[in-house]
N, C-alpha and C positions, 0 to 999 in steps of 0.2 A: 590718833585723830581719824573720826570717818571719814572714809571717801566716798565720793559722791559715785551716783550708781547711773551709769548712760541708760539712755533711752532703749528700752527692751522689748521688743514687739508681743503681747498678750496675747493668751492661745484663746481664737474662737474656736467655742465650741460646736453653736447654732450659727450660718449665717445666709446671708444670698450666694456667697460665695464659697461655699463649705459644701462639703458632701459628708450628710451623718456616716456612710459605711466607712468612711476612712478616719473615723475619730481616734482609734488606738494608733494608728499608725503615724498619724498629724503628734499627737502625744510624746507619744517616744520619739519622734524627730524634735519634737519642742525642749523636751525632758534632758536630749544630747544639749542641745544650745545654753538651754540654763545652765548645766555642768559646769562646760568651758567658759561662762562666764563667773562662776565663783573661781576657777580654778585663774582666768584672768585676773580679776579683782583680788585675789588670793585671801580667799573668804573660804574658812575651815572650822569654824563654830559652828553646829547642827544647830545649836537655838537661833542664829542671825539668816543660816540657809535656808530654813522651814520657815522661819518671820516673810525672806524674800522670795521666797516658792510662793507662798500665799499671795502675796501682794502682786510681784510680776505676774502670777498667770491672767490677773485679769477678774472684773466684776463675774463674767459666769462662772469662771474656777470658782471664786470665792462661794458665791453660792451654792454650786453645789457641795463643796464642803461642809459650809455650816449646817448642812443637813445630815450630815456623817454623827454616830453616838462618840462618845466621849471615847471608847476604846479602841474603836478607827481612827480619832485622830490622833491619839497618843498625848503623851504628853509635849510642853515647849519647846522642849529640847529633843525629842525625837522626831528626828528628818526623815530617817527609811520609813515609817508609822504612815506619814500624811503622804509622802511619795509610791506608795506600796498602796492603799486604801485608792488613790487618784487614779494609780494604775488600772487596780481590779473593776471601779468604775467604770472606766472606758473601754475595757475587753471585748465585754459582750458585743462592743456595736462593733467591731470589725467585720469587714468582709471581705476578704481577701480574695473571692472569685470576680466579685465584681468591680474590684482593682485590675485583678488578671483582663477582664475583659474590657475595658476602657483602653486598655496596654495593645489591646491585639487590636483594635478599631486605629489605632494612630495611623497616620501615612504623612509621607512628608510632601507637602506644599508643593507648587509648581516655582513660589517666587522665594522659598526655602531651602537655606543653605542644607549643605551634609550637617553642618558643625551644632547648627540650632537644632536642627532634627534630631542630632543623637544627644543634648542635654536635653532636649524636653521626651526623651524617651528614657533616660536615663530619671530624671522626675516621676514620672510613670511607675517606672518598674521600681520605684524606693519602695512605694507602699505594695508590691505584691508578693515580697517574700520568697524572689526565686533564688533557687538555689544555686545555680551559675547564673549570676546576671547579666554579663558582657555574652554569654551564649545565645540571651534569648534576645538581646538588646539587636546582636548582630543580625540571626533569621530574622526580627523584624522590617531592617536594612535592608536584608536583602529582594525580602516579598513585598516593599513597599516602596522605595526610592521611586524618584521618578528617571532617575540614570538608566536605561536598557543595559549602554555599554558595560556599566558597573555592576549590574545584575547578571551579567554573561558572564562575566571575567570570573565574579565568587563562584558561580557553576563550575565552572571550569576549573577552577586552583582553588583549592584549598586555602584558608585564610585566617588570619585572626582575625581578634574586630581591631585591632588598630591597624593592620596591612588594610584591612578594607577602609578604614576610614583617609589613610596616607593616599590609596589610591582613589578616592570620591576628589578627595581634593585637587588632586590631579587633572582629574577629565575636568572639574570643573574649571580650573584655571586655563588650560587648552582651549577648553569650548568660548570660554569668554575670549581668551589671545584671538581665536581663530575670528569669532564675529567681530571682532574690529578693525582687522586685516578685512574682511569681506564687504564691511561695510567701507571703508577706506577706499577701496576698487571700484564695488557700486559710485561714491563721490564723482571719481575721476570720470567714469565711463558716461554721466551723465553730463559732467562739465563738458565733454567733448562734444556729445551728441548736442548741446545748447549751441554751443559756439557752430557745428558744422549745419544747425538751421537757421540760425541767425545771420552767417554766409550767405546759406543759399537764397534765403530772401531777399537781403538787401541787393545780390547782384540782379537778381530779378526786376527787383526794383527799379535800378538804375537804369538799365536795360529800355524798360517802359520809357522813362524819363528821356532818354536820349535821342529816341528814335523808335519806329517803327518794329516790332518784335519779327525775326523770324519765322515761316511757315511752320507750325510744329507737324511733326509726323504722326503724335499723337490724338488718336480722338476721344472727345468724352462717351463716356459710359449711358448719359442718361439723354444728348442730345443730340450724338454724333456729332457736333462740332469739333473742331481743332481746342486741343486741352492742353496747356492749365485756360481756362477764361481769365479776359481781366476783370470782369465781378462776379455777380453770382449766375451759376448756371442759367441758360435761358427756359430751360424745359421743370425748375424748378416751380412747382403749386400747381403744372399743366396734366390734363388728363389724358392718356394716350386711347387713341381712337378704336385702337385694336384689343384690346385688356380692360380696357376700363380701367387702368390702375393710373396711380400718380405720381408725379415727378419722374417723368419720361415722355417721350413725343412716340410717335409709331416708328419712324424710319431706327429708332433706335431699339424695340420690342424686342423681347427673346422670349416670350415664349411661344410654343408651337401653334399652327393654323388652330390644329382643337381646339386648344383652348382657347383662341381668339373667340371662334365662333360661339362656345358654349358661357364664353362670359358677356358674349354683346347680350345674349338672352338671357342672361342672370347676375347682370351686374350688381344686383342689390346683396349677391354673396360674395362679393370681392376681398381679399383678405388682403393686410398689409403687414409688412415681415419690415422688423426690427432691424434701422440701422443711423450711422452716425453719419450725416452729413455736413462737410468741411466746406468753409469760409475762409477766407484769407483774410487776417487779422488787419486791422485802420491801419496807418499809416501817421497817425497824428498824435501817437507818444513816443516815449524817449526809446530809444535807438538798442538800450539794453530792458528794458520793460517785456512783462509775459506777453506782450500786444501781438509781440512779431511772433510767436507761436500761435496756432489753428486755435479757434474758436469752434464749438463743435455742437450740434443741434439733434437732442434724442427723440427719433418718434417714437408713440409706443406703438402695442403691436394689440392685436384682438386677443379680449378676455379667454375664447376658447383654443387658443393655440398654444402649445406646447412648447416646452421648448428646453434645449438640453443646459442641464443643473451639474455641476461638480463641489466634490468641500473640496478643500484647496489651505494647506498652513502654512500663516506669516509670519514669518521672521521668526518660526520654531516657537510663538506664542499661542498661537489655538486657529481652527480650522473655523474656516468662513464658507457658504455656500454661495458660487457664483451660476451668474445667467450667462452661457458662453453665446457671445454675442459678434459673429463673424464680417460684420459692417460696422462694428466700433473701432476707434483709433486711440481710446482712452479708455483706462478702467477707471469705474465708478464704485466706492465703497458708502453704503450707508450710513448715517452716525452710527444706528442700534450695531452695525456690525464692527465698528472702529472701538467704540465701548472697552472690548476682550482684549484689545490692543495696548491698553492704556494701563502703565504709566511706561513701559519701555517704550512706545514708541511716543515722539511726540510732531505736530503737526508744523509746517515750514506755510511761511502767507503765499499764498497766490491770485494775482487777478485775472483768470481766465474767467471767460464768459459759456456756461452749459446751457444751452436753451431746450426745451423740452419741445417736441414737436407742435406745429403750427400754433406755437407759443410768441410774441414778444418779452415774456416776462423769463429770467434766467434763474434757472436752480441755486439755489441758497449753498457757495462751497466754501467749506468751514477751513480747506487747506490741503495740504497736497504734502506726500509723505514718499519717503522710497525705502524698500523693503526686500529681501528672498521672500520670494511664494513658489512651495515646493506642491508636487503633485506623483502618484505611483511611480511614475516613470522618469521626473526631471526636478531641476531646478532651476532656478532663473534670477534674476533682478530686477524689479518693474518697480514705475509710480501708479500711484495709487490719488486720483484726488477725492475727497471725502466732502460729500454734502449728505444736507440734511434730511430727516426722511418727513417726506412728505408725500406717499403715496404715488408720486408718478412713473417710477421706475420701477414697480414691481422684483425689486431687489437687487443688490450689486450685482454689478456688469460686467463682465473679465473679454479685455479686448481681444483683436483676431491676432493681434504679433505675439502678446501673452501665452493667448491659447494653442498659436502654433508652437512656441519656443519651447513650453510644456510638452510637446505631444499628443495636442488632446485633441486636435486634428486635423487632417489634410485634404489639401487641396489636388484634385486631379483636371491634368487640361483635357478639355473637350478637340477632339482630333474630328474637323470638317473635314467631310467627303466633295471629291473636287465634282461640279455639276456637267453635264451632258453638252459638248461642244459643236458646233457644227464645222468641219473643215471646209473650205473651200478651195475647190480644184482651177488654178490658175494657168495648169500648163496646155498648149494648141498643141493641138492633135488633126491632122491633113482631115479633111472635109473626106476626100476619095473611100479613106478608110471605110467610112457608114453607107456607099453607095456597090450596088451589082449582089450577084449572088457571092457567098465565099466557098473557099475551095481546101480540101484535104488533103495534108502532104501526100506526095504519090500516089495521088486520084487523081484523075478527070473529071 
């Protein structure tokens, strides 16, 4: 009785998906597969395997067979004849350099395992006919992983390609173990830091509520008033008299006489320098809500000013360029730049309010993330909240605790010189003293 014959995948010859120089090779891989399946079906009649050579291979095979003379194809019963004739057909189109060369362009992925990398390089190199093919499969490993550590170590020792492959897998299990221990730590460090401002404000709060605040010893920066205020600063929208700049009174001013004087006669070139001014969030939501966290309001800063840029990589996914911004208390990430991010990282809700300077309307924020952002010299743990890009930020914005934790730079105190005092001489001295002529020891 016949058995019935499973579904056999047909060799294309021409397709969108095909490349003509690799037809002998496509071939002879095809050619192995039919084999093993007569030798499965245990099909040993040359007239029934040349019938199902013809038909499996498919409407193109057929064709261009039937273009073959009668002594190409042999007779019915001759299999080597029509298998030998197919062969010789498809020879010429080989190109075995330009197999080699497709082979040497490979690299493995950023979101690509070792494992997938070395069967689809191991794919590659079927059709180029190396003569050690785990040799070439390996140097390819080695000049192309995206591992450094793994690419030092083959330098270093001597390797097979399976010791090398035992140890990809390796680092890669480590590096994963290790990011989730790290990211684990970042969790707790943030629950802490939540809980230790959500403390401080509510005592503050109660504080107000009870009674009368004590004198703080601190002053504000922009009014010289007693700091923290109970609302918003009073010198905030005010122009200061000496600078012409805003959001500052005079008694609070730092910069020098010169400049005072040379900007009362040219205030219309007054620059205004980028930074985050802090709000004390309402008081009229729930008690665990982002409310009780700072609300935070971006100016921008003039088209011609400068201002210093670093790349910076997260979470060992790809490098972002920020605006180091040392009046920010939040980092601000673009969509365009959250993008590279995506799909390991994913975004956590938040309802903070970002207001753009002398704005009521707030930045559109898509959500808030926490990540390592490494830099030459450090590394760190920061949030990140991600709004949309709509031109007002002139790029993400890497705050001043970020950029100090970094090392990307410091702060040095300014050392006042004490000013000119006048003593005053309180102690009497006999009147007689400043009266008559005076006299010189043992003189007359």
């Amino acid at each position: 009785m016949a058995k019935a014959i499973p579904d056999f995948e047909p060799f294309i010859v021409y397709g969108n998906d095909t490349s003509s120089s690799s037809i002998a090779t496509r071939w002879k891989k095809w050619l192995q597969r039919f084999n093993n399946l007569m030798v499965a079906m245990d099909i040993s009649a040359k007239k029934r395997k040349r019938a199902l050579l013809i038909h499996l291979a498919g409407s193109q095979v057929y064709d261009i067979f039937d273009t073959f003379t009668a002594e190409q194809k042999g007779s019915e019963d001759d299999f080597d004849t029509a298998v030998k004739s197919l062969t010789t057909y498809f020879e010429p189109k080989k190109n075995t350099e330009y197999e080699i060369y497709k082979f040497r362009q490979a690299s493995q992925r950023h979101d690509e395992k070792l494992d997938s990398y070395h069967t689809r390089l191991r794919h590659l190199a079927s059709t180029c006919e190396f003569a050690d093919m785990d040799r070439e499969i390996k140097t390819q490993i080695v000049q192309t992983c995206t591992s450094q550590q793994l690419r030092r170590k083959a330098l270093r020792t001597e390797m097979t390609l399976q010791q090398l492959l035992d140890q990809g897998r390796a680092y890669e299990l480590s590096h994963q173990q290790a990011q989730e221990m790290e990211n684990n730590n970042t969790e707790s460090v943030n629950q802490m830091k939540t809980a230790a401002t959500r403390n401080y404000f509510s005592k503050n709060f109660n504080s107000q509520r009870q009674g009368p605040r004590q004198e703080s010893t601190k002053l504000c920066y922009f009014c010289s008033k007693p700091y923290p205020h109970p609302g918003v600063c009073p010198a905030k929208g005010k122009t200061c008299r000496l600078c012409v700049k805003l959001n500052h009174f005079a008694v609070a001013c730092r910069s020098s006489p010169q400049k005072q004087q040379h900007r009362h006669h040219e205030s219309d070139k007054r620059q205004t320098v980028k930074y985050v001014n802090e709000e004390i969030a309402s008081d009229n939501t729930s008690e665990h809500s982002e409310s009780d966290e700072y609300t935070f309001m971006v100016q921008d800063t003039d088209e011609n000013t400068k201002h210093p840029m670093v790349n910076l990589r997260i979470q060992n996914l790809a490098k972002v360029k920020f605006i180091i911004d040392t009046g920010a208390t939040v980092n601000l990430l673009e969509e365009k730049d959250f993008e590279a991010l995506k799909p390991e990282i994913t975004l956590q809700h938040s309802s903070i309010n970002i207001y753009p300077y002398k704005s009521d309307k707030p930045l559109r924020v898509l959500g808030k993330f926490t990540a390592t952002v490494e830099s030459r010299k450090r590394i760190d743990a920061a949030e990140f909240f991600v709004v949309s890009n709509n031109g007002r930020l002139g790029g993400s914005l890497l705050s001043y605790n970020t950029a100090k934790h970094l090392g990307l730079i410091a702060i040095t105190n300014a050392v006042d010189t004490a000013k000119n005092t006048t003593v005053s001489c309180n102690v009497a001295i006999p009147e007689e003293l400043f009266n008559g002529v005076g006299k010189l020891k043992d003189h007359k």
